[in-house]
Backbone as CSV, one residue per row, in Angstrom:
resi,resn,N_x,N_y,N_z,CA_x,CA_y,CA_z,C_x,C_y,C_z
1,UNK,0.817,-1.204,0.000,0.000,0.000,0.000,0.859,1.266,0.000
2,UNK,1.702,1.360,0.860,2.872,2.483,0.758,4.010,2.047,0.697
3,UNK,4.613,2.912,-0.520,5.849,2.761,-0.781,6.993,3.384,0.382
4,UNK,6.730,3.948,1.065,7.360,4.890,2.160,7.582,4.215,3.142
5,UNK,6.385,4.691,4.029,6.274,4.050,5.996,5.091,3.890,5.997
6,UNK,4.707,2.622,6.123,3.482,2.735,6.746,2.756,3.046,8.283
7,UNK,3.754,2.707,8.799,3.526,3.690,10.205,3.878,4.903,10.369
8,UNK,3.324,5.828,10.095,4.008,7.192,10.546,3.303,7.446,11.685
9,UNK,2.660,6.594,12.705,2.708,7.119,13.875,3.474,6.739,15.487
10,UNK,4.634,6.229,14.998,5.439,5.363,15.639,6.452,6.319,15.673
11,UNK,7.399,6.053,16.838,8.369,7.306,16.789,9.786,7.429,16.366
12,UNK,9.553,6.175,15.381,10.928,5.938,14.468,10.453,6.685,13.240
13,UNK,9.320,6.888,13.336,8.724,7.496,11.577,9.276,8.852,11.828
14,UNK,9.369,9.352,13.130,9.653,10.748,13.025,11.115,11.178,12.459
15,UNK,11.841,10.364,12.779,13.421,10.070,12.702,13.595,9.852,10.825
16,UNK,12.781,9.330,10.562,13.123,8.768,8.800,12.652,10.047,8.026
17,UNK,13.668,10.209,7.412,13.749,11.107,6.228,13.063,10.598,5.148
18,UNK,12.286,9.498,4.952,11.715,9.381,3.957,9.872,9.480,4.020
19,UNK,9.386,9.764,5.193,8.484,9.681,5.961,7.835,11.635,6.017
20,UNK,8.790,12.123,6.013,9.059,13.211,6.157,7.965,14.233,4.983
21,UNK,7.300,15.209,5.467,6.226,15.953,4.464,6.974,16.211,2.649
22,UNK,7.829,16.888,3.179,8.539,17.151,2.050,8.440,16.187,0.885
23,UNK,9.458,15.120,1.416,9.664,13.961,0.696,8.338,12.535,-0.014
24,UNK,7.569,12.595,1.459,6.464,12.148,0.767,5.697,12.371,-0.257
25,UNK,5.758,13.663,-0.652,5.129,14.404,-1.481,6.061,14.896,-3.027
26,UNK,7.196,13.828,-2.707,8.324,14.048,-3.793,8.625,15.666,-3.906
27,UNK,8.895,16.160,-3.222,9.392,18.011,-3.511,10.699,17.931,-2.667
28,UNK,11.161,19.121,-2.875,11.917,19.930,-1.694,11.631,21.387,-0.708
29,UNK,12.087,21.468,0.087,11.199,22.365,1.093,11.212,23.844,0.306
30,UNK,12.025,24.050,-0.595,12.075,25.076,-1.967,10.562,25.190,-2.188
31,UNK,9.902,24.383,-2.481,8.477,23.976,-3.659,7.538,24.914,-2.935
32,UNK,6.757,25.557,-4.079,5.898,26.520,-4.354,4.173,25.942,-3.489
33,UNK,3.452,26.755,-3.327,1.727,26.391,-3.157,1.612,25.123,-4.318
34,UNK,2.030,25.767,-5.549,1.181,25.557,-6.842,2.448,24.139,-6.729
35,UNK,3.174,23.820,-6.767,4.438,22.378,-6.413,3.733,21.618,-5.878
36,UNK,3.079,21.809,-4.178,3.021,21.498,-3.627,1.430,20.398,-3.956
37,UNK,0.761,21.411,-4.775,-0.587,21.282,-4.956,-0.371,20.309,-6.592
38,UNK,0.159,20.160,-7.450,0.465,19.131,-8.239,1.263,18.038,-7.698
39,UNK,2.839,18.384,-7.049,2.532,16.830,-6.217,1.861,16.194,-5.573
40,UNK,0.684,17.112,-4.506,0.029,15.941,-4.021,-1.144,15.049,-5.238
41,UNK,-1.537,16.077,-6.217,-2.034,15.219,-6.957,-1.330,14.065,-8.239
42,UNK,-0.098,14.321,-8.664,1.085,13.250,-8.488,0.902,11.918,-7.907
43,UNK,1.003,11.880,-6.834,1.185,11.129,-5.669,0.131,10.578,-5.742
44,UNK,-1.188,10.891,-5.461,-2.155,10.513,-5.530,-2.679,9.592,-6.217
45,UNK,-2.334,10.143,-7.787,-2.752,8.794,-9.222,-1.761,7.659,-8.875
46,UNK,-0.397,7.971,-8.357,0.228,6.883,-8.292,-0.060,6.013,-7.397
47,UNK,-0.865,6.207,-6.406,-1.700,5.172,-5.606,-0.640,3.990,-4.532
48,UNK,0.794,4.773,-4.304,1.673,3.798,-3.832,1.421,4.926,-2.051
49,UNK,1.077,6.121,-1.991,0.876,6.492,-0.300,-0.401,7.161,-0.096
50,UNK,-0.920,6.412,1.261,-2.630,7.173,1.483,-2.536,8.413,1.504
51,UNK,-3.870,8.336,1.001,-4.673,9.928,0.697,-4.387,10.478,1.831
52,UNK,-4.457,10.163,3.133,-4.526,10.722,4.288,-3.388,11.128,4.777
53,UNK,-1.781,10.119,4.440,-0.562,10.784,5.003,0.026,11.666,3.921
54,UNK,-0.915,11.977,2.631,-0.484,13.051,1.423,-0.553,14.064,2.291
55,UNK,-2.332,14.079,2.179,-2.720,15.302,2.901,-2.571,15.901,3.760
56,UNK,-2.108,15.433,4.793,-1.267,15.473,6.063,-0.279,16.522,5.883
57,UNK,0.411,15.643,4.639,2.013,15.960,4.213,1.817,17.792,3.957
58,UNK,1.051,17.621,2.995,0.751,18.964,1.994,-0.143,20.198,3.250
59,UNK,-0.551,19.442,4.512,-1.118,21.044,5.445,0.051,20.832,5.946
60,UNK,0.917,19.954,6.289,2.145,20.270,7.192,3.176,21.718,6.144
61,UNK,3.207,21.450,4.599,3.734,22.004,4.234,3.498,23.364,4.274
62,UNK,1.929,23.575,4.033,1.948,24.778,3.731,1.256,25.898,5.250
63,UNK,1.552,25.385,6.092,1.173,25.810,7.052,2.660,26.494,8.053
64,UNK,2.884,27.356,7.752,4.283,27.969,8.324,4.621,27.487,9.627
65,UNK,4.227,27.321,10.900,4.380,26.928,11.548,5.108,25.293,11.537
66,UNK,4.168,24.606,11.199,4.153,23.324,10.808,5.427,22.765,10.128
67,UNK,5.470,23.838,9.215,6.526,23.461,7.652,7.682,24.320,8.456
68,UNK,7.994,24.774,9.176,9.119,25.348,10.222,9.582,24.022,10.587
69,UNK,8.878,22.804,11.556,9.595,21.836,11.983,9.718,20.862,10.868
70,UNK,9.153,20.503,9.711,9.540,19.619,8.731,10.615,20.400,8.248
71,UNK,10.508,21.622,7.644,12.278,22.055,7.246,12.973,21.461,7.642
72,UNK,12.956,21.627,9.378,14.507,21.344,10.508,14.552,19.916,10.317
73,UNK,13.699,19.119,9.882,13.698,17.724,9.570,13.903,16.983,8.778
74,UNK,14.305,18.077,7.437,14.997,17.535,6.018,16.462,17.855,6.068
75,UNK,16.681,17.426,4.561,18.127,17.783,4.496,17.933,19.062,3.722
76,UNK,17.822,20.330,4.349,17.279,21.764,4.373,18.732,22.481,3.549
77,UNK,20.238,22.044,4.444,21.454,22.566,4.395,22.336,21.874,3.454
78,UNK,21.513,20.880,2.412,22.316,20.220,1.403,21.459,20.952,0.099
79,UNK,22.132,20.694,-0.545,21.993,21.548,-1.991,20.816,20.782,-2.763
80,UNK,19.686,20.690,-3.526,19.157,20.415,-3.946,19.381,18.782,-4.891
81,UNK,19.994,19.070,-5.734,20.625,17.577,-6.316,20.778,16.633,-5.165
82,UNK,21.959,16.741,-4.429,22.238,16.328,-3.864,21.291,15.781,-2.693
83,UNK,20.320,16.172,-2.323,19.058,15.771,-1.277,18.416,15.112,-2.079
84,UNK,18.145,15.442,-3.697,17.217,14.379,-3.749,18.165,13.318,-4.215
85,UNK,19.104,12.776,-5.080,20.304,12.090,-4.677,20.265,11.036,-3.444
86,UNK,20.499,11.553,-2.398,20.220,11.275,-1.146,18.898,10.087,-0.764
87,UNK,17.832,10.977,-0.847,16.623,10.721,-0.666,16.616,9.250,-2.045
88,UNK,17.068,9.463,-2.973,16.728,8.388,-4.167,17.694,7.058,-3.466
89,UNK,18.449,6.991,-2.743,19.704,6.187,-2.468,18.926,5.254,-0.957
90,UNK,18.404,6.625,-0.008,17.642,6.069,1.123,16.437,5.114,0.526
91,UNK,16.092,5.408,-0.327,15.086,4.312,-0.778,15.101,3.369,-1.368
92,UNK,16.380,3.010,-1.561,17.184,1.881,-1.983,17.887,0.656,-0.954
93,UNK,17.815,1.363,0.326,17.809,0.593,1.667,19.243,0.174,1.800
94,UNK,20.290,1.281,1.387,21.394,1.104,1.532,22.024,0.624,3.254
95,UNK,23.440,-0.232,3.022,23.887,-0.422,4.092,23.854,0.842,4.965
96,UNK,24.268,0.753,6.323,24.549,2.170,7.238,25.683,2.374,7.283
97,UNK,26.609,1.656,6.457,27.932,2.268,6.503,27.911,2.715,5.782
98,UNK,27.557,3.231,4.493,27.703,3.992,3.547,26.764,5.057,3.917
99,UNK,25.741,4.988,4.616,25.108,6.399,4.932,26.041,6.697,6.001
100,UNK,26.893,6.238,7.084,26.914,6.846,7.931,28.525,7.927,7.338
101,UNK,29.404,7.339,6.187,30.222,7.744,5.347,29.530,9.211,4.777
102,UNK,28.342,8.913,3.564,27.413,9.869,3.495,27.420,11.250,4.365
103,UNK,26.863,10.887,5.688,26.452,11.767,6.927,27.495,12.624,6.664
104,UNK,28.973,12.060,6.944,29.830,13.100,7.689,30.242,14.126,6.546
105,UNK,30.116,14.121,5.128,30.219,15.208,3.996,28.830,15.807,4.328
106,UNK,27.832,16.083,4.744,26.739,16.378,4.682,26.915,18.074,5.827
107,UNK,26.526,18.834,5.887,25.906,20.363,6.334,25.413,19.875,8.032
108,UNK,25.349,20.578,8.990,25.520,19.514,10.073,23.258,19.768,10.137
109,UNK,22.573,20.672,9.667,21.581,19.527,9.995,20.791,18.495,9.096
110,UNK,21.659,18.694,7.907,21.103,17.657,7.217,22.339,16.063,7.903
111,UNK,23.338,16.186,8.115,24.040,15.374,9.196,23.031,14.932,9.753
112,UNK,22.874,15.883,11.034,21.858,15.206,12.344,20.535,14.654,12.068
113,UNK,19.755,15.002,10.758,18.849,14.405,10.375,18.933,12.784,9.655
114,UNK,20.171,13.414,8.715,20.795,11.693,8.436,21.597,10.654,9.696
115,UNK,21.563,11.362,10.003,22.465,10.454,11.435,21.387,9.684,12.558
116,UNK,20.372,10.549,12.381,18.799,9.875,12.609,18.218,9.302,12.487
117,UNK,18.168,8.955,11.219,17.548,8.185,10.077,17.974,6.986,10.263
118,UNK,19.865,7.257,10.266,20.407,5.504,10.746,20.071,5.233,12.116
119,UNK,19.972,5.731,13.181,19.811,5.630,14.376,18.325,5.147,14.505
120,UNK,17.279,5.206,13.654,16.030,4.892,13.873,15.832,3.247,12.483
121,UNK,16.828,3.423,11.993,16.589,2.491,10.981,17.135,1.336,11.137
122,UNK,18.544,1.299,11.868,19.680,0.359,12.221,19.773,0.542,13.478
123,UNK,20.414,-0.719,13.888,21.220,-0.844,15.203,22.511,0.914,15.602
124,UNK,22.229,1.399,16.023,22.719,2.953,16.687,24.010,2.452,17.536
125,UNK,25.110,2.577,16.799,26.748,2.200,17.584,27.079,3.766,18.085
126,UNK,28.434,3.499,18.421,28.806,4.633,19.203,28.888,5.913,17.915
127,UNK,29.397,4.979,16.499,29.827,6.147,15.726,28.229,6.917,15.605
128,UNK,27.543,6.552,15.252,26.346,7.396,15.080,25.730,7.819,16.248
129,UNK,26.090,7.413,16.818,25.712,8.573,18.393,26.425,9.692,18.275
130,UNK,28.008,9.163,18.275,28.940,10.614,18.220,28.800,11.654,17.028
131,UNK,28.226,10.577,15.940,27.740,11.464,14.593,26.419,12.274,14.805
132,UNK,25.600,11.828,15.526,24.575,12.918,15.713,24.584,13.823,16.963
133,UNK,25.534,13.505,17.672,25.596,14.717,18.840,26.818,15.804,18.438
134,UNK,27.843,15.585,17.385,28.771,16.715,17.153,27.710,17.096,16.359
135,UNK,26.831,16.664,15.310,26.010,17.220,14.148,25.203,18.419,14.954
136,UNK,24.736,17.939,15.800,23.994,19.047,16.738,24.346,20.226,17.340
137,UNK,25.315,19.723,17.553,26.466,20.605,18.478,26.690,21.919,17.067
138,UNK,27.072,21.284,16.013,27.355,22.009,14.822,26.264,23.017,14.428
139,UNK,25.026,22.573,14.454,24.029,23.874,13.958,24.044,25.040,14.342
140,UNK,23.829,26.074,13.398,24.628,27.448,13.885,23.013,28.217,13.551
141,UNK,22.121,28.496,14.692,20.320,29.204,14.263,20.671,30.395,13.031
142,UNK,21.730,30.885,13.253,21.947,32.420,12.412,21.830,31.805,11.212
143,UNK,22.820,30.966,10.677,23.147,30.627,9.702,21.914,29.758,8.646
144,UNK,21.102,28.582,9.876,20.202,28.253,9.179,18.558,28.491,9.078
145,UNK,18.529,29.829,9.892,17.866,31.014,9.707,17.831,31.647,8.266
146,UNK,19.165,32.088,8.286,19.013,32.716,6.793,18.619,31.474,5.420
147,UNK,18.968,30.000,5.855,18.837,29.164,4.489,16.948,29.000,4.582
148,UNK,16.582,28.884,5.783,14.923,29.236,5.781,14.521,30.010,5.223
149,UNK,15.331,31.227,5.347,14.891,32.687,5.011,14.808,32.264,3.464
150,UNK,15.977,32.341,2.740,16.365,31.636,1.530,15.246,31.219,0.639
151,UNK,14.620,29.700,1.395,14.286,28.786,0.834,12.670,29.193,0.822
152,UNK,12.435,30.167,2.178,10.763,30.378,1.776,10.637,31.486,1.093
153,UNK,11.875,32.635,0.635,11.607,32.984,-0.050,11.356,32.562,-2.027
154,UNK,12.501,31.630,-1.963,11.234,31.056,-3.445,10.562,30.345,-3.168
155,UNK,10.188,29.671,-2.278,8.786,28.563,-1.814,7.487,29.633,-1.581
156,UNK,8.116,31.275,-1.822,6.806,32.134,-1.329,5.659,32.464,0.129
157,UNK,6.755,31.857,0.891,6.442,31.578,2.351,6.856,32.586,3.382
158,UNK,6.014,32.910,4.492,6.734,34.438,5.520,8.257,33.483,5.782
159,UNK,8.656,34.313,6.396,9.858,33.961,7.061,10.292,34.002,8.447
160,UNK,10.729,32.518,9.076,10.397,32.877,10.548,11.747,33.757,11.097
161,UNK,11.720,33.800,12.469,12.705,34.709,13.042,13.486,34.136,13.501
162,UNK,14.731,34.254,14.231,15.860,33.522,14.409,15.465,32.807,16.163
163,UNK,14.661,33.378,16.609,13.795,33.210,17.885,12.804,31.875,17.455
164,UNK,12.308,32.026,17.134,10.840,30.872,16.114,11.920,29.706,15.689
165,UNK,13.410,29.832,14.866,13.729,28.797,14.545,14.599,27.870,15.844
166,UNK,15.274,28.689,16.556,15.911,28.136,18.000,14.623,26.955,18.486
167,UNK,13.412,27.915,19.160,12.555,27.514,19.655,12.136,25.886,19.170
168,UNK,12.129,26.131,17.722,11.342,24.894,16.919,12.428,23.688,16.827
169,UNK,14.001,23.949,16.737,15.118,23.112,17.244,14.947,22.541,18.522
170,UNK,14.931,23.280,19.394,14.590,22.763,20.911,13.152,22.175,20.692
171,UNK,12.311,22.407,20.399,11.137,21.517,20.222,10.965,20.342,19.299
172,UNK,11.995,20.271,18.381,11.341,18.726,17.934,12.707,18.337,17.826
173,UNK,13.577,18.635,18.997,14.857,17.779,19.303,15.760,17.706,18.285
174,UNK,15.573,18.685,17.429,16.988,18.376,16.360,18.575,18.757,17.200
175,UNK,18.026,19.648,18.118,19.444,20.311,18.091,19.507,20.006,20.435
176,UNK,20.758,19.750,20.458,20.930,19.403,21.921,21.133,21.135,22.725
């Protein structure tokens, strides 16, 4: 029935990058109303994820608040190719040594999000512990403030404040 997760209400779904609004909906957190509103109907004919975790996907997106903590939950700080790259490779169910190789070239919160992903997907050794707590340690709010700023400005979205993005780090645990 789904090509993705079928549990997304389990609290490893939160951890998987493939589970994730963005991605379910095949976009990047870049993507427009009008993106957002042809992938979910995309998605839809293709009949491989429910109507219900589309739709989900698509108010999480376009709801600023909402689409504040899915940002912090993608790979936001990797370059476009390269995320979906990424994202095409995770769905291929690669070993975790090659993601956890992956991780450490990666922007530190697309890192801590990939370092997550193995930690919720695989057995979690010391290296990916230590890989997602320097990753954390690494996020700099100023810096990925402005790639928000950035990214909702061509996604056509307000822009939150450097206060709103701290806050939303400390709230859905990306950052220690």
């Amino acid at each position: 029935m789904d090509e993705t997760r079928k549990n997304n209400n389990n609290a490893a779904s939160t951890f998987d990058l493939l589970s994730q609004p963005f991605y379910l909906l095949g976009v990047l957190p870049a993507a427009t109303i009008e993106e957002l509103s042809e992938a979910l109907e995309d998605r839809l004919s293709e009949g491989r994820t429910s109507q219900s975790d589309l739709l989900g996907a698509r108010q999480i997106a376009t709801n600023p608040k909402k689409r504040l903590k899915a940002e912090l939950a993608s790979l936001l700080d990797t370059p476009e190719g390269a995320a979906k790259g990424l994202i095409q490779r995770l769905k291929q169910k690669p070993r975790n040594e090659a993601l956890k190789s992956e991780a450490d070239r990666l922007s530190p919160l697309s890192r801590a999000n990939l370092y997550a992903h193995i930690a919720s997907s695989y057995p979690a050794d010391a290296t990916v512990l230590r890989g997602l707590v320097q990753a954390h340690a690494a996020i700099d709010v100023e810096t990925l403030t402005e790639k928000i700023r950035q990214t909702r400005k061509s996604a056509g979205f307000p822009s939150p404040t450097p206060e709103q993005v701290n806050e939303a780090l400390h709230d859905c645990e990306c950052r220690t």
